[in-house]
C-alpha positions as CSV (number, residue, x, y, z in Angstrom):
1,X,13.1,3.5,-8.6
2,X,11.6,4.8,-11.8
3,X,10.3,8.0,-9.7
4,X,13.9,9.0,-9.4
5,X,14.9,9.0,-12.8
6,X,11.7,9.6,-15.2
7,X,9.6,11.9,-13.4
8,X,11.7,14.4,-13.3
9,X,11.6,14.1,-17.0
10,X,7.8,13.8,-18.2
11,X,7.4,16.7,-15.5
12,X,9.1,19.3,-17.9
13,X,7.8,17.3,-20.9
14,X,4.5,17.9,-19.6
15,X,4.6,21.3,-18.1
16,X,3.2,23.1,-21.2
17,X,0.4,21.2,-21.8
18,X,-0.5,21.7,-17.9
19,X,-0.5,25.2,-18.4
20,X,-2.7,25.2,-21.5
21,X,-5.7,23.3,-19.5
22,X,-5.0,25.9,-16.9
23,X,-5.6,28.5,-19.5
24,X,-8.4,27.2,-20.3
25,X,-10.2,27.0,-16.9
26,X,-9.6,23.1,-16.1
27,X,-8.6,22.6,-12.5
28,X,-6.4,19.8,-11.4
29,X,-9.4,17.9,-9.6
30,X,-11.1,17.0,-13.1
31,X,-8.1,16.1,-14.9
32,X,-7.4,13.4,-12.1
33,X,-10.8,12.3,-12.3
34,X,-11.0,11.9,-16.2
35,X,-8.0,10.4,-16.2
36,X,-8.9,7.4,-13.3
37,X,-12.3,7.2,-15.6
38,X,-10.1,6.4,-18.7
39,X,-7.2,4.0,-17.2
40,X,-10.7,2.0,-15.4
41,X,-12.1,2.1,-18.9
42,X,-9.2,0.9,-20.4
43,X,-8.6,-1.7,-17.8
44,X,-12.1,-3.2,-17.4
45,X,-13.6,-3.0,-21.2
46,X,-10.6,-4.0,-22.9
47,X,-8.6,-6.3,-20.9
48,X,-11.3,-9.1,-20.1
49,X,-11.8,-9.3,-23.6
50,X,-8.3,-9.7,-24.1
51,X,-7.6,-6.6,-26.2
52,X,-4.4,-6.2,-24.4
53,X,-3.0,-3.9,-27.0
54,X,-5.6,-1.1,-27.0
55,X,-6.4,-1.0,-23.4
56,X,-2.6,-0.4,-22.7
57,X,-3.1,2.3,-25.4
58,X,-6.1,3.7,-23.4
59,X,-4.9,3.1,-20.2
60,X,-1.3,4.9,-20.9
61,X,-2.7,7.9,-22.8
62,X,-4.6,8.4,-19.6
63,X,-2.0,7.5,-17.3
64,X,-0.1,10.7,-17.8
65,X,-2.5,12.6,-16.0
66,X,-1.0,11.4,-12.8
67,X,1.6,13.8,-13.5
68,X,-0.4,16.7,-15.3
69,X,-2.5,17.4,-12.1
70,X,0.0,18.1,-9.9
71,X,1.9,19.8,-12.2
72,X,-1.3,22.3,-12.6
73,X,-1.5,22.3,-8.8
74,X,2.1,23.6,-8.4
75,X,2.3,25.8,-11.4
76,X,-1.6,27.8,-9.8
77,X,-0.5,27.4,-6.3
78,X,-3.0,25.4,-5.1
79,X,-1.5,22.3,-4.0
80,X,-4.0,21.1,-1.1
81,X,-4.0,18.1,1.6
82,X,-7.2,17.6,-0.6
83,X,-6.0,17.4,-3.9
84,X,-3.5,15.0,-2.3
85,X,-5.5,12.6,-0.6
86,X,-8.0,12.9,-4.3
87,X,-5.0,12.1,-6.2
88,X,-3.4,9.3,-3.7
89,X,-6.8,7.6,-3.5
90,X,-7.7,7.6,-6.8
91,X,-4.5,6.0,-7.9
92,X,-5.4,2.9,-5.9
93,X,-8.7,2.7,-7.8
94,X,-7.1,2.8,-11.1
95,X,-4.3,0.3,-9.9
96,X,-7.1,-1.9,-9.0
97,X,-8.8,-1.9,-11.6
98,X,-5.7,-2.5,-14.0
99,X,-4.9,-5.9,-12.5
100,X,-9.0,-6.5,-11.8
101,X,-9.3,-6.4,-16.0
102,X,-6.2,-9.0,-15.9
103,X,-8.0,-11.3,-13.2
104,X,-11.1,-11.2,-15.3
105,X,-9.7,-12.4,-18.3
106,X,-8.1,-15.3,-17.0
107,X,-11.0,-15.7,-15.0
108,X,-13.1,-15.9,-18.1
109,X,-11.9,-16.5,-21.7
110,X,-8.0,-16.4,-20.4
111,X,-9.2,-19.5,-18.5
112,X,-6.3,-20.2,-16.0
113,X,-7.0,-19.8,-12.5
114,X,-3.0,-19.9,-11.4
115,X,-2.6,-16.1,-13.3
116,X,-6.2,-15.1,-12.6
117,X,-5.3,-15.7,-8.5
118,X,-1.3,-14.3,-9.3
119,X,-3.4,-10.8,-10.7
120,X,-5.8,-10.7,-7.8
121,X,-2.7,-11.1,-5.7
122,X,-0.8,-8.1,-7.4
123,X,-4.0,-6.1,-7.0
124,X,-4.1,-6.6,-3.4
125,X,-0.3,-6.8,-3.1
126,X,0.0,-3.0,-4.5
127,X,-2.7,-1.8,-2.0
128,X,-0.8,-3.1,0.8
129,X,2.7,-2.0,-0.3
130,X,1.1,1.7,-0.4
131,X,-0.9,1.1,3.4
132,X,1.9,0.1,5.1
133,X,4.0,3.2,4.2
134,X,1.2,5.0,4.7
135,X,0.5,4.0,8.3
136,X,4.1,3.5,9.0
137,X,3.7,7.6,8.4
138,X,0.7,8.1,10.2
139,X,2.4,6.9,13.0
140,X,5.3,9.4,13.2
141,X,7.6,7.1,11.5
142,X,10.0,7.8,8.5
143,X,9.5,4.6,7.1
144,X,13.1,5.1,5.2
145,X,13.2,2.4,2.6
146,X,10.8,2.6,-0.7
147,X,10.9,-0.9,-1.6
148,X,12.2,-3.3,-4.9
149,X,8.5,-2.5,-6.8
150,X,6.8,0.6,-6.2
151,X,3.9,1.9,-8.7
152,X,5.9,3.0,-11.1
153,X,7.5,-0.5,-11.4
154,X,4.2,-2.4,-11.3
155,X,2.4,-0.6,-14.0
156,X,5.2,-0.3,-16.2
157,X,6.3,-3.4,-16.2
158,X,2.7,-5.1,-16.3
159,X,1.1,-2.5,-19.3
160,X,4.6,-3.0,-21.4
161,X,4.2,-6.6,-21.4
162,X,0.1,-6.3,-21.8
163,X,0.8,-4.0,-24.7
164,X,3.1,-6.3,-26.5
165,X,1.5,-9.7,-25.5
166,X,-1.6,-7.8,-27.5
167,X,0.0,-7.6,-30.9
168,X,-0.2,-11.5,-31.1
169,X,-3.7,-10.4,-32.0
170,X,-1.9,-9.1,-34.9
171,X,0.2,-11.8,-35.9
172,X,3.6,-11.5,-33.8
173,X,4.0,-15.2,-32.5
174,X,4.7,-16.7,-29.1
175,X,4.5,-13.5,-27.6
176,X,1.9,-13.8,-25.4
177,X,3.5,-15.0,-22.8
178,X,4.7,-11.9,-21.4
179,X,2.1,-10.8,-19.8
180,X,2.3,-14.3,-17.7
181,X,6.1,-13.5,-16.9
182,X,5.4,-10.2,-15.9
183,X,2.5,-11.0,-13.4
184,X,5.0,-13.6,-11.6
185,X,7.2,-10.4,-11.7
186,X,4.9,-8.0,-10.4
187,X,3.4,-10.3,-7.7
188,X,7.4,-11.3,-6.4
189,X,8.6,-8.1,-6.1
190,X,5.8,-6.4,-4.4
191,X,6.0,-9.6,-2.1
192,X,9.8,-8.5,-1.2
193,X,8.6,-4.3,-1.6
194,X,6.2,-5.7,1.4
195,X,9.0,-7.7,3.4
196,X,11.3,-4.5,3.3
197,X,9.0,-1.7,4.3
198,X,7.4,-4.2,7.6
199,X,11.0,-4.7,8.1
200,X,11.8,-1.0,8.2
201,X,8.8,-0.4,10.5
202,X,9.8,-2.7,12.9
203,X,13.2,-1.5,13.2
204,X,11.9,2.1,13.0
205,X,9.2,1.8,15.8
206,X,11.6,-0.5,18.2
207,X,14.1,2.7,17.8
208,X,11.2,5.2,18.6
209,X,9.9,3.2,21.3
210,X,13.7,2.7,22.9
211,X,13.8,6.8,23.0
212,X,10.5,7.0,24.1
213,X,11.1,5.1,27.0
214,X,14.6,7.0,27.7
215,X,13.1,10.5,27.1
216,X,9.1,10.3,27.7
217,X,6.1,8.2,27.2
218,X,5.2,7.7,23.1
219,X,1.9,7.6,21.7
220,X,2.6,5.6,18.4
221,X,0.9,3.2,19.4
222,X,-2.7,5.0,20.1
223,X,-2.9,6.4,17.0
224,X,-6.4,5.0,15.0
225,X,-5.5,2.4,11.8
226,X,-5.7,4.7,8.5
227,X,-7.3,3.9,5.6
228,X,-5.4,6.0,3.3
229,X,-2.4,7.1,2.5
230,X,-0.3,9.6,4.2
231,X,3.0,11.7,4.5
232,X,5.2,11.0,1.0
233,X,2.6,8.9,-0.1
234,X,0.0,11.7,0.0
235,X,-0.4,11.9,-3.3
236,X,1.5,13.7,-6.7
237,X,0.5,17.4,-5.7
238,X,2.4,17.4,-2.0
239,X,5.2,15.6,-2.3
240,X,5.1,13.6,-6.0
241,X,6.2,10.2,-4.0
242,X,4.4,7.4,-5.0
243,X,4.4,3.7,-3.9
């Protein structure tokens, strides 16, 4: 849902500043490296040590260059099924590694094993979400439906409530349990993001198979299991969906 309505948005914001770096030699692969290096940075040395505030800092300054690289892409003409799969893979690495700092610290220090097992389940939550979309598409289906919490949803609402349950560090009381609330957030709605797009493939591949059989034998079913994404989620430089 945030797609819709703010990418659109930081696009133009950001389109200068992708043309300087283009300017000066940078090519879209390196900015989407550097900027998984710093969100994993962010995520893992901060955020087990409970700095919540300055890894969302880190984590959101380096975010942006989700959108910066294919915005470089488009504006050289050199958007590429592999600058799509880079981007799209790289994206689960950094989600990962978000909600992997969050395990650890309740793991560790954070010392609750309820939120440490609700993180791990948003971690693996978000990679599913994005697989099944992916090889609902591999598959030749539309896979019509994006879902309650797509990426967007789950890092926004997770780093807002990370960066503001860090300035208890600072003296703001009884904020700190935010971040809880928004885990338990997180992990429900990419529970029903999951329900609706296995729902959706069901009914999609039961209407495929219905004309298959009326016009011609289908071969949805042969194709091999994926193990990355595909079609709109192919990354920012192809088609800028995400999941």
């Amino acid at each position: 849902m945030l797609n819709k309505y703010a990418r659109a948005f930081f696009t133009r914001v950001l389109t200068p500043f992708a043309a300087f770096l283009l300017r000066r030699g940078v090519s879209p692969d390196a900015v989407t490296l550097v900027g998984t290096v710093g969100v994993m940075a962010g995520a893992l040395v901060f955020f087990p040590r409970g700095e919540f505030f300055w890894g969302t800092i880190v984590i959101t300054v380096f975010v942006f260059s989700d959108l910066v690289d294919g915005n470089m892409a488009r504006q050289a003409g050199i958007s590429s099924r592999w600058g799509a799969f880079l981007d799209s893979t790289l994206d689960r690495v950094a989600d990962g590694a978000v909600f992997g700092g969050f395990a650890l610290w309740y793991a560790g220090t954070g010392d609750n094993n309820v939120l440490c097992a609700v993180s791990i389940f948003c971690l693996a939550s978000g990679q599913v979400v994005s697989y099944t979309k992916a090889r609902g598409e591999s598959i030749g289906l539309p896979v019509a439906v994006n879902g309650l919490v797509e990426r967007a949803e789950r890092l926004v609402i997770s780093l807002v409530a990370a960066g503001l349950a860090g300035l208890g560090a600072f003296g703001v009381p009884g904020i700190g349990i935010l971040l809880p609330i928004a885990l338990w957030a997180v992990a429900v709605g990419s529970a029903v993001t999951l329900g609706q797009r296995v729902v959706t493939v069901r009914r999609e591949a039961a209407e495929a198979d219905a004309a298959a059989r009326a016009g011609g034998p289908s071969d949805g079913r042969s194709g091999k299991p994926s193990d990355g994404p595909s079609g709109a989620d192919s990354g920012r430089r192809g088609s800028e969906a995400a999941s």
